[in-house]
C-alpha positions in Angstrom: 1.9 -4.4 1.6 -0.7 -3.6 4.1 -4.3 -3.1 2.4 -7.2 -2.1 4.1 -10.8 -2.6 4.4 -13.1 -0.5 6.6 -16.4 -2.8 7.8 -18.7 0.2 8.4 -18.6 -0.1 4.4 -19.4 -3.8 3.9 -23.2 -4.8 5.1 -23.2 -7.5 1.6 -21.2 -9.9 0.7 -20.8 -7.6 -2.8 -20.2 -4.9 -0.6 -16.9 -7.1 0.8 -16.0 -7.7 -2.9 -16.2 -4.0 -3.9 -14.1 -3.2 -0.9 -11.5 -5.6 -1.3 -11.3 -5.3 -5.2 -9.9 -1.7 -4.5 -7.4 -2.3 -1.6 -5.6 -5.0 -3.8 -5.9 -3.2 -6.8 -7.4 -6.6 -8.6 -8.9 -4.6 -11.7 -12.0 -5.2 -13.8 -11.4 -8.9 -14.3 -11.7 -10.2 -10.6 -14.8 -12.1 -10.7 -16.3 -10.5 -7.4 -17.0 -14.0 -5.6 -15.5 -16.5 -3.0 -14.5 -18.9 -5.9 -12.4 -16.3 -7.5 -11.5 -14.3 -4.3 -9.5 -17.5 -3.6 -8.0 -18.0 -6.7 -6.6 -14.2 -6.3 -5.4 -14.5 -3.0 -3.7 -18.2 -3.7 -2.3 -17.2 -6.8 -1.9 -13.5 -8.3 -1.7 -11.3 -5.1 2.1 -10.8 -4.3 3.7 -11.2 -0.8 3.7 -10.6 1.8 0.3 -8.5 2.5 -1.8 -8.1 5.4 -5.1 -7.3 4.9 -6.5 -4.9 7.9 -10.2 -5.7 8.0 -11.0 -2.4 10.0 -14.5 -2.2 12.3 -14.9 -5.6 11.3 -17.9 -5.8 13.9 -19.5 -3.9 11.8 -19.5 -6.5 9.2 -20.3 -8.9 11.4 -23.4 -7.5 13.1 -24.8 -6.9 9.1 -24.0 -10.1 7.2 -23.1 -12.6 9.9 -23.4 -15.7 7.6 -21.1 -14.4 5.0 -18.9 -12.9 7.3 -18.3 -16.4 8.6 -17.7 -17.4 5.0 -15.5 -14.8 4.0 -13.6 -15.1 6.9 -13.1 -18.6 6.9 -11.8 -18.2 3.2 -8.9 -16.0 4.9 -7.8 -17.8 7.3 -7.7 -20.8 4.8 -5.4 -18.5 3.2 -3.4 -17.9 5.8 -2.9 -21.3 6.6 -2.2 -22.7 3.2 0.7 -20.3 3.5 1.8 -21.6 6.6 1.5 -25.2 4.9 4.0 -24.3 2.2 6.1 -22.6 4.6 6.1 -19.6 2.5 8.6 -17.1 4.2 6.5 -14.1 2.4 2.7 -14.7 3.4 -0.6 -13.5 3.2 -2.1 -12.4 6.7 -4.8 -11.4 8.0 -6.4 -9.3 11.1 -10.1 -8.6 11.9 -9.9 -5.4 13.9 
């Protein structure tokens, strides 16, 4: 699955959460944070997805702290993935 998120959108870290809640379809329960972002990603989203973080500059340029945060938490995704040598991973592009 390829879900994606367009950055012009996302100036908040709740903006990021809103954005990403709908491209993975994670429903009314997903706790809208970095603590449970995690626990989704690690755990309940199935593989392989890529997640397409569109005009990510965007982002970047509005919340640069959490950016760095939130982006972080991917790539930590991507390489605990890598770590388990999972065949069917979780990926991630900033474009």
């Amino acid at each position: 699955m390829i879900a994606e998120i367009d950055g012009s959108n996302i100036q908040s870290e709740a903006d990021f959460h809103k954005e990403i809640a709908g491209a993975l379809s994670l429903g009314p329960y997903y706790g809208r944070n970095l603590n449970a972002l995690w626990d989704v990603l690690s755990c309940d989203v199935e593989r392989p997805v890529t997640l397409v973080w569109k005009n990510a500059d965007a982002s970047r340029k509005s919340m640069p702290a959490d950016f760095e945060k939130i982006t972080d938490l991917l790539r930590d995704i991507e390489k605990e993935d890598a770590a388990y040598d999972v065949s069917a991973r979780f990926s991630f592009i900033a474009d």
